[in-house]
N, C-alpha and C positions, 0 to 999 in steps of 0.2 A: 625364605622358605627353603626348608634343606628336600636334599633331592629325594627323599622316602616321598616326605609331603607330596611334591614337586608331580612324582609318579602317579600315586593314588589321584590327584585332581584330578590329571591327562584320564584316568583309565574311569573315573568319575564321569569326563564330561562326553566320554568316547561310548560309557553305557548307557546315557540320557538321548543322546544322537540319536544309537541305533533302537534304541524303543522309538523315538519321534519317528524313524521309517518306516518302523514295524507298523506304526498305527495306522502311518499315511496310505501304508497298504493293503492292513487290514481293511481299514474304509473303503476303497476302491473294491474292493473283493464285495463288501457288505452292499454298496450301492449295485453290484452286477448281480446277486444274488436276490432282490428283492425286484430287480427290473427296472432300476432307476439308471437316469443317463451317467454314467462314471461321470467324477469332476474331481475341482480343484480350486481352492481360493484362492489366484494370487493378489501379492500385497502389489498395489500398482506406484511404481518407480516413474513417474511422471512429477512437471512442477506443481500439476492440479492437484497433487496428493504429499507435496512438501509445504511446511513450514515453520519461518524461524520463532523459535521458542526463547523469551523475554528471558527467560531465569534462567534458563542454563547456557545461552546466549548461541546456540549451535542451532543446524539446519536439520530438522525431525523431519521423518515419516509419517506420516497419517495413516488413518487406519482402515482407509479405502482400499477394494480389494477389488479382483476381475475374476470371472469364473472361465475355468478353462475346461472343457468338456469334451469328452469323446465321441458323441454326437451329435456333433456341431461341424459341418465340414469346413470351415476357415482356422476351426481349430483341434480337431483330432491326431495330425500328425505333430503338434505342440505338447498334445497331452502324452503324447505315445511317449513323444522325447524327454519328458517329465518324468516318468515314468520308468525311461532306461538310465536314464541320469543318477534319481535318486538309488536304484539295483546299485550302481555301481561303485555310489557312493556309501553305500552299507557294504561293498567287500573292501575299500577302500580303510572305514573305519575296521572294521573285523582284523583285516592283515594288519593294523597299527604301522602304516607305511604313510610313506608323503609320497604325491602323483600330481604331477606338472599339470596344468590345464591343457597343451598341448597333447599328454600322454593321455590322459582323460577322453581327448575328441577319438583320437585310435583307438580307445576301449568300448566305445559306442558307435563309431562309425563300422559300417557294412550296408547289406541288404536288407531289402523288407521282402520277406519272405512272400512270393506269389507275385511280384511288382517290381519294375525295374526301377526302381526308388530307393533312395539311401538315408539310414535312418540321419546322418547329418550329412551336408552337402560341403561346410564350411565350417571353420573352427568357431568363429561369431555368434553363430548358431548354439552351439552347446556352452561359451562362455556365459551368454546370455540366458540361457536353462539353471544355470550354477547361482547364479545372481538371485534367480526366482528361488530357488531352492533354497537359500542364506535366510529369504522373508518366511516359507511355508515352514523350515526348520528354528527360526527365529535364533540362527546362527550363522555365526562367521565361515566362510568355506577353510580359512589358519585354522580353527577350528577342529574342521572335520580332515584335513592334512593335503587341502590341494593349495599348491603354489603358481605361482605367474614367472614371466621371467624377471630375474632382479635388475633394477634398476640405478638405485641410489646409492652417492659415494657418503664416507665420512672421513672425518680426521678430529684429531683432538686429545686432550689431557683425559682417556675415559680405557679404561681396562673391560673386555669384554670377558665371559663366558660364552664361548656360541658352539652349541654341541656338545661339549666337554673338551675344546680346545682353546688353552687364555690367549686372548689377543689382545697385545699394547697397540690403541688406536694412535699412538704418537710416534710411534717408528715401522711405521708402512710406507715410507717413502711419497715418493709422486703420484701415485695411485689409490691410497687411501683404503681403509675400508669399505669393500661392496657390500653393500645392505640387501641382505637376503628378503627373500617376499618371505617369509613366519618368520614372527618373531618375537612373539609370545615368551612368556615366562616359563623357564624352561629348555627353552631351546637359548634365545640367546638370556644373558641376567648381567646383571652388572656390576662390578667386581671393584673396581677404584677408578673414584672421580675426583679428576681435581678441578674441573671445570668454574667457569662461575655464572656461563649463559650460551645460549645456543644459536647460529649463526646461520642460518638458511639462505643460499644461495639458489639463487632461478637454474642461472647457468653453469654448465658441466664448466665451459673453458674458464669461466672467471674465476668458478672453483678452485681450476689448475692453477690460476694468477696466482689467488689468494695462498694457496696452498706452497706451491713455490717459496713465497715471500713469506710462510711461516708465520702466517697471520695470526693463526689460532693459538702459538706458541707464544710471542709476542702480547696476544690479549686475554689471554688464558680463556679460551673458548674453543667449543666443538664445534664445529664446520662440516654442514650438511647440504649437500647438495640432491634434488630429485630429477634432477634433465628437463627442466621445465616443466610438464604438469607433472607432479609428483607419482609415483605409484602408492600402490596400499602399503609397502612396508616401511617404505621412508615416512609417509605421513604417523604410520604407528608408532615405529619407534621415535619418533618426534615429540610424539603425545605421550609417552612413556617416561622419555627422561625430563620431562618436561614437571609431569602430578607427581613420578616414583623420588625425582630428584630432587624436585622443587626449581629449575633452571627457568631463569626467563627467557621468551625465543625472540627472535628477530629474525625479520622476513628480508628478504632484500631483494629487490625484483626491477625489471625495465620499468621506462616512465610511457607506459602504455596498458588498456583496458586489457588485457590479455595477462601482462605481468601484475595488474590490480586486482583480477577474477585470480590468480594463483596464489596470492596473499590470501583470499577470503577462501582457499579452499582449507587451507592449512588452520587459518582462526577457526569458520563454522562447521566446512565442510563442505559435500558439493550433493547438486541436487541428484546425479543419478546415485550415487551414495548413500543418500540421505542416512538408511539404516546403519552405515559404519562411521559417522560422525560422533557415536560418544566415544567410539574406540580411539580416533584417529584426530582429531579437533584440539586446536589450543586458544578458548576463548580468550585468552590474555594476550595472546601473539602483537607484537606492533609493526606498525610497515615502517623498516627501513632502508625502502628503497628509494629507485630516484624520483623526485618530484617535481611539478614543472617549475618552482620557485628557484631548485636547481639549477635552470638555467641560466641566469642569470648570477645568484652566486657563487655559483664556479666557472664561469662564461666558456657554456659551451658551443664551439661555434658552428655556425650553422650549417657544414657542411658536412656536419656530423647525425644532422637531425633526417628523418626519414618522414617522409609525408604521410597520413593515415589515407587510407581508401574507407569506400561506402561503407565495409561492413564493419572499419573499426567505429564510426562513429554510429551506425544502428545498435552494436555493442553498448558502447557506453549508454544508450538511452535504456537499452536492455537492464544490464546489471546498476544501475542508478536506480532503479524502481522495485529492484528485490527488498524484499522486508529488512533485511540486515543491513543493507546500504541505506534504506528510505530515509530514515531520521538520525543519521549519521554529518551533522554541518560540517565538519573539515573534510569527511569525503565526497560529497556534495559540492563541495567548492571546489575540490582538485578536480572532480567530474567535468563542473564548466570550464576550467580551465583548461583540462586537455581538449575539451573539443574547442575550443577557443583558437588554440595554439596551432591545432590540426597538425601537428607532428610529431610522434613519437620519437624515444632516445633510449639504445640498449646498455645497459650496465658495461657490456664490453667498448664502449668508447670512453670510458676514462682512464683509460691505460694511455687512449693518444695526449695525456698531460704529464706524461711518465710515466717506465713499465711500475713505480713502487706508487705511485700517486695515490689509486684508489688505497693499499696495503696504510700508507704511511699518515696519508692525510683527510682524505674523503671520509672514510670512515672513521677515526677516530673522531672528527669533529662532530659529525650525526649522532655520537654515541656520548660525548664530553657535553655537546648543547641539550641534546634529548629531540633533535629535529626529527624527530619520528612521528607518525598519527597511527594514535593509541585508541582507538573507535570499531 
């Protein structure tokens, strides 16, 4: 898509926005005018109102809603906030600028006029307003142009566009590409790849390991790291060069229910997300992380293992019974195993079998055998 296109989409999906607020406000205006209680339907962000969906094999929103009413006293000053949120998210779209969630809480935070109350107490508060806003506008807040703070590294054989500055992702040294929160078509696009598959690391420092050791160079692949739970823009653009490229991903994560629940947020997606799963999901993804058969094939030794506590093993019974795990038998059986085993093992102790070990040997064997679960 050339950048004329490119423009007209953005200023396309920037005019549909702000008619969706104009209405949202007309209604409020129409229910106060006729004496009815102002409101609001939110889409409700709960697991009672997710589920995973057989065909497209990701973790859906339902179409369960909650009302939010200005006469309602447990819920008026939710609506108020609703209210100043989306105002500000119509001059937000209007200026055709990007505004940090952060900068967002300062543009809403003050007084309530008559009351020593403020209209946000905490940033959480209006994050969590913005969330609701994505379902009532039935859009992404990349979207509408608010950002988070960036998170996610990259490295790899992949030529950016991002902003209108070319970035060679394979000579940025030890720090790699930061992966902006938008990252939508447009802002960043993709320019020359020579990649042949994508390499998702849990952890930042294994990252550096692998990175160091020029792994991605060595296996011609892109090497993506989110700092353990991913943010939204590393899961996007995950998902991007994943369907835009056609790259297959691999997950690679600790051998614990915490590094297993981050594998599945990356394939389905995650339940408070639910709505940004087709954006951000790579139902093909496989875990090539460590597994407790691991131990014993690369004997690792035990002074290496970490014991799980109560709530890792309440976990595992947890996420063992989500729909997308339920009838999944190789993950089911890793399932008993790790509580079997009662100990978890972080990707960062296979360096103590040599700083290149994991670089040279661990994974190329997982990737040569196909010891991966592909479920």
């Amino acid at each position: 898509m050339d950048s004329k296109k490119q423009q007209e989409v953005r200023l396309q999906v920037s005019k549909d926005l702000n008619d969706r607020l104009i209405n949202l406000g007309k209604n409020v205006i129409s229910q106060l005018e006729t004496y009815k209680d102002p409101g609001v339907d939110i889409p409700l962000r709960s697991l009672s109102n997710v589920y995973y969906d057989e065909n497209s094999r990701l973790v859906k929103m339902g179409d369960k809603t909650t009302a939010r009413n200005y006469f309602n006293m447990s819920q008026a000053k939710s609506f108020m906030q609703t209210m100043l949120i989306a105002s500000k998210l119509r001059d937000v779209i209007k200026d055709g600028s990007q505004v940090g969630l952060r900068q967002l809480f300062y543009m809403c935070k003050g007084p309530i006029l008559g009351t020593k109350e403020q209209t946000f107490d905490d940033q959480s508060e209006s994050d969590i307003i913005v969330e609701d806003m994505e379902g009532i506008l039935k859009a992404l807040r990349e979207e509408i142009g608010i950002f988070a703070a960036s998170k996610g590294k990259l490295a790899g054989n992949i030529t950016f566009v991002d902003t209108g500055d070319t970035i060679d992702c394979s000579k940025l040294g030890s720090s790699g590409y930061g992966i902006p929160s938008i990252v939508e078509k447009g802002v960043v696009d993709f320019e020359k790849v020579k990649a042949d598959y994508i390499l998702v690391v849990e952890k930042e420092q294994t990252w550096n390991s692998l990175n160091q050791n020029k792994f991605w160079k060595q296996k011609n692949c892109i090497m993506v790291t989110g700092k353990g739970q991913p943010d939204r823009g590393t899961r996007r653009l995950v998902a991007r060069l994943h369907k835009e490229l056609d790259l297959p991903v691999y997950v690679f994560t600790d051998m614990d229910i915490w590094g297993y629940y981050i594998y599945s947020v990356y394939k389905q997606g995650s339940i408070n997300l639910a709505h940004f799963s087709e954006n951000s999901a790579v139902p093909d993804a496989k875990f090539l992380g460590v597994k407790t058969s691991d131990v014993k094939k690369f004997d690792i030794p035990k002074e290496h293992w970490f014991a799980m506590k109560k709530v890792d093993f309440k976990r595992i019974k947890e996420i063992a019974a989500y729909d997308w795990f339920k009838g999944k038998k190789q993950w089911q059986q890793e399932f008993r195993a790790l509580n079997d085993f009662k100990h978890g093992i972080e990707q960062d102790v296979l360096v103590a079998k040599g700083l290149k070990f994991m670089a040279n040997e661990y994974l190329p064997y997982k990737m040569e055998t196909k010891d991966w679960i592909d479920a």
